[in-house]
C-alpha positions in Angstrom: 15.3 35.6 2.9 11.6 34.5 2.4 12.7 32.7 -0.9 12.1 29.1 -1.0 15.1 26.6 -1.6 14.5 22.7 -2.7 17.1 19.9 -2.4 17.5 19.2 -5.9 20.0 16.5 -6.9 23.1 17.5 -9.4 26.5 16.8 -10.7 28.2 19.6 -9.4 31.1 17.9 -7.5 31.3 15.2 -10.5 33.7 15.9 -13.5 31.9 14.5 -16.5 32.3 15.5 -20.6 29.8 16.9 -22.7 28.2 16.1 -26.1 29.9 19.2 -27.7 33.5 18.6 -26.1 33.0 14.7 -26.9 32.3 15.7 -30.2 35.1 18.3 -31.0 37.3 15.4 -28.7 36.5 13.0 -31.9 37.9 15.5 -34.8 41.4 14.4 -34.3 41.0 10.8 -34.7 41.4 8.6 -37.3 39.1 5.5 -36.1 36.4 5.8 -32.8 35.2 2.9 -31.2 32.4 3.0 -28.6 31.7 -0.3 -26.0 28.3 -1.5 -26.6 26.8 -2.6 -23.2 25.9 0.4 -20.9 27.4 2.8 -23.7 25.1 2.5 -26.7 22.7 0.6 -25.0 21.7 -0.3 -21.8 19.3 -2.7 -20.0 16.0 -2.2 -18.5 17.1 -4.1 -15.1 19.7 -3.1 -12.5 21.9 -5.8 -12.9 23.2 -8.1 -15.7 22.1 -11.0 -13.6 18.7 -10.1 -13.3 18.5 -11.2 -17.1 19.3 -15.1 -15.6 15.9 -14.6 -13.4 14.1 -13.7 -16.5 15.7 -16.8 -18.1 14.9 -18.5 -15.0 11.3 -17.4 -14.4 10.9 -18.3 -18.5 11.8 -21.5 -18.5 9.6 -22.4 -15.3 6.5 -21.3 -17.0 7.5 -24.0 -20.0 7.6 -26.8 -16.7 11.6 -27.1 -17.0 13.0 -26.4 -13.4 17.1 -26.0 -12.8 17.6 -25.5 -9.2 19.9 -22.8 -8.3 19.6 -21.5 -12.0 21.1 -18.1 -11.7 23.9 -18.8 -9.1 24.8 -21.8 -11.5 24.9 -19.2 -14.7 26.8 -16.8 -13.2 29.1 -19.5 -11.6 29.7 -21.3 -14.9 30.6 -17.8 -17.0 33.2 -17.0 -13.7 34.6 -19.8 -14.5 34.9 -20.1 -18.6 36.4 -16.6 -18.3 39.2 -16.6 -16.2 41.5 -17.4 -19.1 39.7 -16.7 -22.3 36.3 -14.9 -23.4 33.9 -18.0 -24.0 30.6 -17.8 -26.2 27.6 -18.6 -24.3 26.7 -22.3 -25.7 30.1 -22.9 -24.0 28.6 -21.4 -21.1 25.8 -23.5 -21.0 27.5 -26.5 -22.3 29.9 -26.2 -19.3 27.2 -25.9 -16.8 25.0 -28.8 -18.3 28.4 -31.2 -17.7 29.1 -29.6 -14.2 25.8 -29.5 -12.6 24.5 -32.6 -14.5 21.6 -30.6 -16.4 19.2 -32.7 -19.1 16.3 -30.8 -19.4 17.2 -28.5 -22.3 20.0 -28.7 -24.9 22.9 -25.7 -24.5 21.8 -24.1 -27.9 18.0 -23.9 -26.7 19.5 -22.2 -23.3 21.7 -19.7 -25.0 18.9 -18.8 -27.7 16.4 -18.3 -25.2 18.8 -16.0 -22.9 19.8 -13.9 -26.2 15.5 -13.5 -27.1 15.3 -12.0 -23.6 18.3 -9.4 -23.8 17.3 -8.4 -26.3 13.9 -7.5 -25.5 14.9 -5.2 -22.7 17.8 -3.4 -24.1 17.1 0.2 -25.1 19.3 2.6 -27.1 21.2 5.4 -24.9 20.2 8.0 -27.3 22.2 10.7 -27.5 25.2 8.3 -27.5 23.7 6.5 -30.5 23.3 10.2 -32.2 26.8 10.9 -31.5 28.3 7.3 -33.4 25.5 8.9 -36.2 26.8 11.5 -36.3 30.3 10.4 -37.1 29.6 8.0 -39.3 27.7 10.7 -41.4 31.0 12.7 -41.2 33.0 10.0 -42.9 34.7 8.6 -39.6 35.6 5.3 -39.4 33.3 3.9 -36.4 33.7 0.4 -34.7 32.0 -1.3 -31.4 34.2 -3.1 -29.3 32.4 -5.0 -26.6 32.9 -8.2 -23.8 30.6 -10.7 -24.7 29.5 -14.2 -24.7 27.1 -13.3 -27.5 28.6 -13.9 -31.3 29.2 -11.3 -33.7 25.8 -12.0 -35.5 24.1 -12.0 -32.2 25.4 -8.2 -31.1 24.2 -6.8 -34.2 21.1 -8.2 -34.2 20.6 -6.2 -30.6 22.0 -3.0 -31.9 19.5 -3.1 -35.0 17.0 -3.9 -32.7 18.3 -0.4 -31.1 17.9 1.2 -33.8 22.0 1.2 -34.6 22.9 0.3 -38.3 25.3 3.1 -39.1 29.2 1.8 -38.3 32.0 -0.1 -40.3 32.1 -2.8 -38.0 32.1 -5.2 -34.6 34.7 -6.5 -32.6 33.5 -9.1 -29.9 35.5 -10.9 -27.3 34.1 -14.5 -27.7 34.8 -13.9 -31.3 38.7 -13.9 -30.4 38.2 -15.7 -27.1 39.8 -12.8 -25.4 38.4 -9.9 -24.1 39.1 -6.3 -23.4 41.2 -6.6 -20.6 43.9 -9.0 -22.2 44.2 -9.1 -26.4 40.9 -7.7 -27.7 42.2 -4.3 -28.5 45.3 -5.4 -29.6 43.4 -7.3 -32.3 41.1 -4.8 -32.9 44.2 -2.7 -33.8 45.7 -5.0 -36.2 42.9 -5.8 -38.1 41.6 -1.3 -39.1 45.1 -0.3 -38.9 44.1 3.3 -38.3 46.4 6.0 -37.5 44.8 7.8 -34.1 42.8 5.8 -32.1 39.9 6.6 -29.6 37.3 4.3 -27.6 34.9 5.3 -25.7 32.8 3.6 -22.7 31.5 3.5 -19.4 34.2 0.9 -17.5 36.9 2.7 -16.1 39.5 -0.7 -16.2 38.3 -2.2 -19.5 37.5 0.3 -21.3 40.0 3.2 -20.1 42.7 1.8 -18.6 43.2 -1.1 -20.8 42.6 1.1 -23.9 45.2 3.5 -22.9 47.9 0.7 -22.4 47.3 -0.4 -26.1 48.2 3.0 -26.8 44.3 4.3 -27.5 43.2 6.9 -25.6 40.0 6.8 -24.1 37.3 9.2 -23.2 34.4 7.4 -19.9 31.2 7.9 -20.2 29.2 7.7 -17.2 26.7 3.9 -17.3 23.4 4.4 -15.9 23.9 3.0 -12.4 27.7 4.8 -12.4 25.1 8.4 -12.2 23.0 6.8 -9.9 25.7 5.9 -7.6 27.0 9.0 -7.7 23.9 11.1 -6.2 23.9 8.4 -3.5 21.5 6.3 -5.4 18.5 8.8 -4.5 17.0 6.9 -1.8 16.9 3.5 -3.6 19.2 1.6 -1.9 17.5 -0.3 0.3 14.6 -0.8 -2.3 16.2 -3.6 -4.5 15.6 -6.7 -3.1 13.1 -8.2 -5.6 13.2 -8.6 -9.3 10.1 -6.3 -9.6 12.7 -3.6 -7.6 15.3 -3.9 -9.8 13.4 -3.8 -13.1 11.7 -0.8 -11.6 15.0 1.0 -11.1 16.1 -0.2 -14.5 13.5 1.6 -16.4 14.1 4.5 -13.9 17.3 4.7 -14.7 16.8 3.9 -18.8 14.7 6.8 -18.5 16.6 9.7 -16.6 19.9 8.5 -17.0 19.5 7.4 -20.6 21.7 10.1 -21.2 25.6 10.1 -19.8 25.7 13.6 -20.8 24.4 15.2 -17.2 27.0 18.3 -17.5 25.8 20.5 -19.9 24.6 23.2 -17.6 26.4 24.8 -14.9 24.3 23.7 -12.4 24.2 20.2 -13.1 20.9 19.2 -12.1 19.3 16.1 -12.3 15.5 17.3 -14.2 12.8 16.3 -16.1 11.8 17.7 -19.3 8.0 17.2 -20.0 5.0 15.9 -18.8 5.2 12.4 -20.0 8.6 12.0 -18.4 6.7 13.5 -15.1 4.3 11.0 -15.3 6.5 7.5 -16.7 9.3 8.7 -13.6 7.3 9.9 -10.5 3.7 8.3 -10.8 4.0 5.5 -12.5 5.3 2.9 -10.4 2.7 3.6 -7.4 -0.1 3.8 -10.0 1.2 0.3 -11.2 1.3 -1.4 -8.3 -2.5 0.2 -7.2 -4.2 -1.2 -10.2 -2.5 -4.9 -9.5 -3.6 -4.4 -5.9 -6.8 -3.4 -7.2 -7.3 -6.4 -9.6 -6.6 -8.8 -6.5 -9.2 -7.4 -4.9 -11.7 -7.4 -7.7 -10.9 -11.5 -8.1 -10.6 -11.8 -4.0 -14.0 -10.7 -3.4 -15.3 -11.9 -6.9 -17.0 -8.8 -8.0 -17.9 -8.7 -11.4 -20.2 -5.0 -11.4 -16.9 -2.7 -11.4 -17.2 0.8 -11.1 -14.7 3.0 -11.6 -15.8 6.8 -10.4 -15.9 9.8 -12.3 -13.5 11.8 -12.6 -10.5 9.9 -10.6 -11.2 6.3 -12.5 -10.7 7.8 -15.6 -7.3 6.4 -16.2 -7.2 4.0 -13.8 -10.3 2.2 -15.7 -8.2 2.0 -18.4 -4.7 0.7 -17.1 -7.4 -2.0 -15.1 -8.9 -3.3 -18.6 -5.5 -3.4 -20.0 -4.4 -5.5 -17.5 -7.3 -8.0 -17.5 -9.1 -7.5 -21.0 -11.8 -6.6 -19.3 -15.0 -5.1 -21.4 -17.2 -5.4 -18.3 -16.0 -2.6 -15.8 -17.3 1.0 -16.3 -16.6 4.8 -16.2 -19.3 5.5 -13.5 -20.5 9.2 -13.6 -20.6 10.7 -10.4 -18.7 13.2 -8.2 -18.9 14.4 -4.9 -21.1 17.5 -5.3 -23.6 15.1 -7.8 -23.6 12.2 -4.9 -24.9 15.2 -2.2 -27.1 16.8 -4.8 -28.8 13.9 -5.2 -28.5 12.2 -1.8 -29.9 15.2 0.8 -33.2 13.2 2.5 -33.3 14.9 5.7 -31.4 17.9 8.5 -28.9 15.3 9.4 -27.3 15.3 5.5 -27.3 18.9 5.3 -25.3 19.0 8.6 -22.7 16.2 7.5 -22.7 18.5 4.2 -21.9 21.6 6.5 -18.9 20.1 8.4 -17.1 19.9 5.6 -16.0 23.7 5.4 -16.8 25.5 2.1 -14.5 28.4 1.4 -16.8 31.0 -0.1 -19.9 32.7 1.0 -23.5 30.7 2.2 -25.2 31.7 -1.6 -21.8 30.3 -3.1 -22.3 27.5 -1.1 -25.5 26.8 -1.9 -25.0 26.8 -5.6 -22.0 24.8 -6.4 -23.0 22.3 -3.7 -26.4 22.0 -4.1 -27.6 23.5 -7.3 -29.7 26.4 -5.9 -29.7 30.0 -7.2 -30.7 32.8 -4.0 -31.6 36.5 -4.3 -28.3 38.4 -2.8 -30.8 40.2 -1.0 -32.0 37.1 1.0 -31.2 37.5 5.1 -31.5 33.7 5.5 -27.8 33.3 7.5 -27.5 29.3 8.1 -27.1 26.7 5.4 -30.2 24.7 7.4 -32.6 27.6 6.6 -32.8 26.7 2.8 -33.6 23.0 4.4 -36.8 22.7 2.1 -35.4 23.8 -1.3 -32.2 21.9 -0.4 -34.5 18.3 0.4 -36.8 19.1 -3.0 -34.2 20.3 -5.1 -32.4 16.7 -4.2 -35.6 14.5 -4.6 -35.6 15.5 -8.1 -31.7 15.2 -8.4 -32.6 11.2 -7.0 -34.7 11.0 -9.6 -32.8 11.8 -12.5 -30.1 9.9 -11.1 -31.6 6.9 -10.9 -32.5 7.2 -14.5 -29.2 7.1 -15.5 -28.0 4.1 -13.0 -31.0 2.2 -14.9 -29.0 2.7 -18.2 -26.1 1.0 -17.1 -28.2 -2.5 -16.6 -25.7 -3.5 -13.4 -25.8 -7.1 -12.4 -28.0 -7.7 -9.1 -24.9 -8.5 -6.9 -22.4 -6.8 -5.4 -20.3 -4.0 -6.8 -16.5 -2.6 -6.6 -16.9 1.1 -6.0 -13.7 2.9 -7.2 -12.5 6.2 -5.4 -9.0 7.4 -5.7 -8.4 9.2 -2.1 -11.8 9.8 -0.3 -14.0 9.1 2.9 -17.0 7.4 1.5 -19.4 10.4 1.0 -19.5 9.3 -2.5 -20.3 5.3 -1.8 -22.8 6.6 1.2 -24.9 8.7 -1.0 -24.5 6.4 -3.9 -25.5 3.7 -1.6 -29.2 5.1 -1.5 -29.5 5.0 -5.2 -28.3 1.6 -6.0 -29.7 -1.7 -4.8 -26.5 -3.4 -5.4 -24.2 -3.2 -2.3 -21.3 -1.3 -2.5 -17.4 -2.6 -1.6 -15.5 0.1 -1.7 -12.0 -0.2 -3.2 -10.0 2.6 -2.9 -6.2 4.0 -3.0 -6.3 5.9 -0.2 -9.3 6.5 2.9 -9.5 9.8 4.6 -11.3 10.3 8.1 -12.2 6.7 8.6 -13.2 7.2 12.3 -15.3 10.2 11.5 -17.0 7.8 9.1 -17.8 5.0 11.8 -21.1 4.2 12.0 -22.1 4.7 8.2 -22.2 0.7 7.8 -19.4 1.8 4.2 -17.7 -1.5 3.5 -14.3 -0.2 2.5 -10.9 -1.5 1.6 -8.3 1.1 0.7 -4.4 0.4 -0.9 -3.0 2.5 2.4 -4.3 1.2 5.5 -4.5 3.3 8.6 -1.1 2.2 9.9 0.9 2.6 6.4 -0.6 6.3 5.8 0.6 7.5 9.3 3.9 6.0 8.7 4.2 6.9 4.8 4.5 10.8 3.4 1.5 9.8 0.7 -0.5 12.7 2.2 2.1 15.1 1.1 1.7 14.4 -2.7 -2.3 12.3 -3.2 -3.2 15.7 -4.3 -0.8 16.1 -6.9 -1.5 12.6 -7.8 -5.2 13.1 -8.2 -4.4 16.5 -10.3 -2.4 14.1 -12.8 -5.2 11.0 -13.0 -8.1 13.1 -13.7 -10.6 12.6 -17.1 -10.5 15.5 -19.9 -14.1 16.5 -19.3 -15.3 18.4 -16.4 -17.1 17.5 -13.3 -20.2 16.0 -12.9 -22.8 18.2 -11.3 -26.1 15.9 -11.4 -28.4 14.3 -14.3 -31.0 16.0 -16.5 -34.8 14.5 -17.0 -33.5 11.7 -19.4 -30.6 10.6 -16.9 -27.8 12.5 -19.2 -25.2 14.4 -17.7 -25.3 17.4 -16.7 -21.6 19.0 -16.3 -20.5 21.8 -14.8 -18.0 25.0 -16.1 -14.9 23.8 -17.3 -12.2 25.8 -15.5 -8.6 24.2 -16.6 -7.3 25.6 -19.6 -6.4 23.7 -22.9 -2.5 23.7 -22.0 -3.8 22.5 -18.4 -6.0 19.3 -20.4 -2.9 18.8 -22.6 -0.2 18.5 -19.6 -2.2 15.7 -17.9 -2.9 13.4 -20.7 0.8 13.6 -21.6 1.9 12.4 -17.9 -0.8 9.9 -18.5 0.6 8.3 -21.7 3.9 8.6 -19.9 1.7 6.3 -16.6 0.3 3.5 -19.8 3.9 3.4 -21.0 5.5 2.4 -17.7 2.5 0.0 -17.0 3.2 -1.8 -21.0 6.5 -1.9 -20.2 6.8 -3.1 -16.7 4.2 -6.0 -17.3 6.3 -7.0 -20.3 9.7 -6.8 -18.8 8.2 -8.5 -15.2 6.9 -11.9 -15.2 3.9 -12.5 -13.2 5.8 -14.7 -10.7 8.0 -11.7 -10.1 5.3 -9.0 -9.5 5.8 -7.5 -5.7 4.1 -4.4 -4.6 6.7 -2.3 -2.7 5.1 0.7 -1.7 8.3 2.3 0.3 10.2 1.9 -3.1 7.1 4.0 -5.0 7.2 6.5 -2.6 10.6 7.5 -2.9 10.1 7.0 -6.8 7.3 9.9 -6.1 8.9 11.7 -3.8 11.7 12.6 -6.1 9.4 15.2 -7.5 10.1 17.5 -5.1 14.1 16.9 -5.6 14.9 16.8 -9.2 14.3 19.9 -11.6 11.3 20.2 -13.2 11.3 21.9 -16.4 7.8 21.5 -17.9 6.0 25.1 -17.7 2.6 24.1 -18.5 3.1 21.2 -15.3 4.3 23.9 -12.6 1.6 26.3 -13.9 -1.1 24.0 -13.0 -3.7 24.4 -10.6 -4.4 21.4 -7.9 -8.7 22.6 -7.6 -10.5 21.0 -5.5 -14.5 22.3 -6.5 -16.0 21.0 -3.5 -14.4 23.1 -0.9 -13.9 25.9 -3.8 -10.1 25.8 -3.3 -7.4 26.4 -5.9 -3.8 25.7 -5.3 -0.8 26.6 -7.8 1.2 23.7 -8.4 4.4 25.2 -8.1 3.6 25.8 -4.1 2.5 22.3 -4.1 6.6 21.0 -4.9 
């Protein structure tokens, strides 16, 4: 009765195949053909039509403007097909006459709309394996797909997919007839197998109509078909933009890559390692923060950035990414460093006290402050070691000023990065520095308890969003993931070097992070290739249920739910696991 039980999406009401009965499926068959198009491949974008806003947004950055550009594609192809499957120059050629369009030639159009398909297609993989795998076996393999692309066009996206291994491509503009009318009849007539089998994701087109020209057919589930069926996860009412839609494209490209969803008992939707954790449930937040944060940089024109130890470690590097910048910097500080060095009279040491340290007062007094006491001291009350406390941080000033020297800051103001904080940082830092401090941070804790310490701070979450959001539920587990490889900062030596304290995480622990980082760069290279900067929208509600789905798919990384969520500074450790 005391067990705990997560909602965790699955399958289990869904009939579906998997890659073993597909495969044994295939043995009896003479000649397999597989659609292309959500099958083989599939797009990083929700919708098919989202590829006319790319082709849209393109062709506005080269000055040429086509009102209505993506209602008059999609009209134009509606219209060329109702009869016959039409190429795509005939598409545009058709909607050049109609809509009286002389800004670019047809050819130029469809070229351009071709370049960007194929630059956000990416192979379903275990799909591609299987059509490998027959082909190796000596089985006759064909792709039969609707398209206004040209034969030559279709396999220059599946080689850019990595697919070279078939006997050959049937393509409806080729016969100017598609699927649902002549396509497979054709296709027959030309292999002349004996038993026939297609496979693809369109229950009409590529089942139905198969089966009538005597082919049976085996459905494989497309990426948005799964997504549908789990009641699209909490997405629905987050794709409104382009940026949502690309969003839940690479989402989807990424967990539902693969049709085959039924190959346990359970069913579960999961994730496998740590870069998936990362590229899936972090990612899109962390994304839109560090565009946030660069629009603040430019808005208050700060050109001393400083992103803080040990949060800023990644996000410094996603930030120079975006803007080429060689000018920001890893700042070395932490919490316990910042109060080490900034304790100047009783009214620190009481802010310091507030802040409840779980451990005893000689534990205290060391990992906070740096000071060593004899067990047998009967001092009770951190404000009785007020004078080795006070000297103990004049020197810890001291050093750390050496080091800020080092750094040769501009004499003007300065972004002061902090992932989820209240300012004790910024306000202690703010004694050592003569440049003023704007803070910029993701998320501000106990803002009013902070009133009256003249911080200038901006934060990603204002008051009103973090009371209405569920970011407090997960920030720690957030913070866990962005953290640097090295350990924390305790204060600077002499010569203003670092002085660090005892590394606690293990080497599995170190490893786990960096790979849900790589898998945080990815989604950042990909989603500023795939959107154009026109398109960019921050939608915080659709990040949130992107990282809220942690706590609802299956998470099958070990070395990820073994982790500890420390937090040094109060001396509390938290196991992951408890933390989902």
């Amino acid at each position: 009765m005391c067990d705990t039980h997560r909602v965790v999406y699955d399958f289990q009401n869904v009939e579906g195949i998997t890659q073993k009965e597909l495969m044994r499926r295939t043995e009896q068959y003479d000649a397999v053909s597989f659609d292309l198009f959500d099958t083989l491949i599939m797009r990083q974008v929700l919708f098919p039509s989202d590829v006319f806003e790319l082709v849209d947004d393109r062709l506005r950055q080269h000055g040429i403007v086509i009102e209505d550009f993506p209602a008059r594609r999609m009209a134009s192809e509606k219209e060329l097909s109702g009869e016959r499957a039409p190429k795509l120059t005939e598409i545009y050629s058709y909607m050049r006459s109609t809509y009286q369009l002389a800004e670019i030639e047809p050819e130029q159009l469809a070229m351009l709309e071709w370049e960007i398909d194929c630059g956000i297609v990416v192979p379903r993989k275990d799909v591609c394996r299987l059509l490998s795998n027959l082909t190796a076996c000596g089985k006759k393999v064909y792709v039969v797909s609707d398209s206004y692309y040209n034969k030559e066009q279709i396999m220059g996206i599946m080689k850019k997919c990595g697919i070279t291994q078939y006997t050959d491509v049937f393509v409806s503009c080729e016969y100017e007839t598609g699927k649902t009318q002549m396509l497979f009849q054709k296709y027959k007539e030309e292999t002349r197998a004996g038993q026939y089998l297609h496979i693809g994701d369109d229950a009409a087109a590529d089942v139905e109509y198969a089966q009538k020209n005597g082919i049976d057919a085996c459905r494989l589930y497309s990426g948005i078909d799964l997504l549908e069926l789990v009641g699209y996860m909490g997405l629905w009412d987050y794709m409104g933009s382009l940026s949502d839609r690309i969003r839940i494209g690479m989402f989807l490209s990424h967990v539902f890559n693969s049709p085959f969803q039924f190959e346990t008992g359970q069913r579960r939707i999961g994730v496998n390692t740590a870069y998936d954790i990362g590229y899936v449930f972090f990612a899109p937040m962390i994304c839109d923060f560090v565009l946030w944060f660069r629009n603040r940089v430019e808005e208050y024109r700060l050109n001393n950035i400083l992103f803080c130890a040990r949060d800023g470690y990644l996000i410094k590097q996603l930030y120079d990414e975006l803007c080429n910048s060689v000018s920001s910097l890893y700042f070395l500080t932490s919490r316990t460093a910042a109060i080490r060095s900034g304790m100047e009279n009783e009214e620190d040491i009481r802010y310091v006290e507030e802040m409840k340290f779980s451990g005893s007062l000689s534990e205290q007094l060391e990992k906070r402050f740096g000071i060593c006491v004899d067990g047998a001291d009967d001092r009770v009350e951190l404000l009785d070691y007020k004078e080795e406390i006070l000297n103990r941080s004049a020197v810890c000033r001291k050093n750390y000023r050496i080091y800020i020297d080092k750094l040769e800051l501009r004499e003007e103001d300065a972004a002061f990065f902090d992932f989820v904080a209240k300012g004790t940082t910024q306000m202690y830092m703010g004694r050592l520095m003569p440049q003023h401090l704007k803070g910029i941070y993701f998320l501000r804790l106990d803002e009013e308890q902070m009133h009256g310490k003249n911080l200038d701070i901006v934060s990603f979450y204002s008051d009103l969003e973090r009371n209405a959001s569920a970011i407090f539920q997960d920030y720690y587990i957030l913070e866990t993931m962005l953290t640097a490889p090295m350990p924390s900062i305790r204060e600077f030596d002499e010569k203003g070097n670092p002085v660090y304290g005892r590394e606690t995480r293990k080497a599995g622990d170190i490893r786990c992070f960096q790979e849900a980082q790589e898998g945080i760069r990815e989604y950042f290279r990909e989603y500023l290739k795939l959107c154009p900067i026109s398109g960019r929208k921050m939608d915080k509600k659709q990040d949130e249920v992107f990282l809220s789905m942690i706590h609802k798919v299956e998470v099958r990384d070990d070395d990820f739910l073994s982790l500890k969520v420390e937090d040094s500074f109060f001396n509390r450790m938290t196991d992951m696991a408890d933390m989902l």
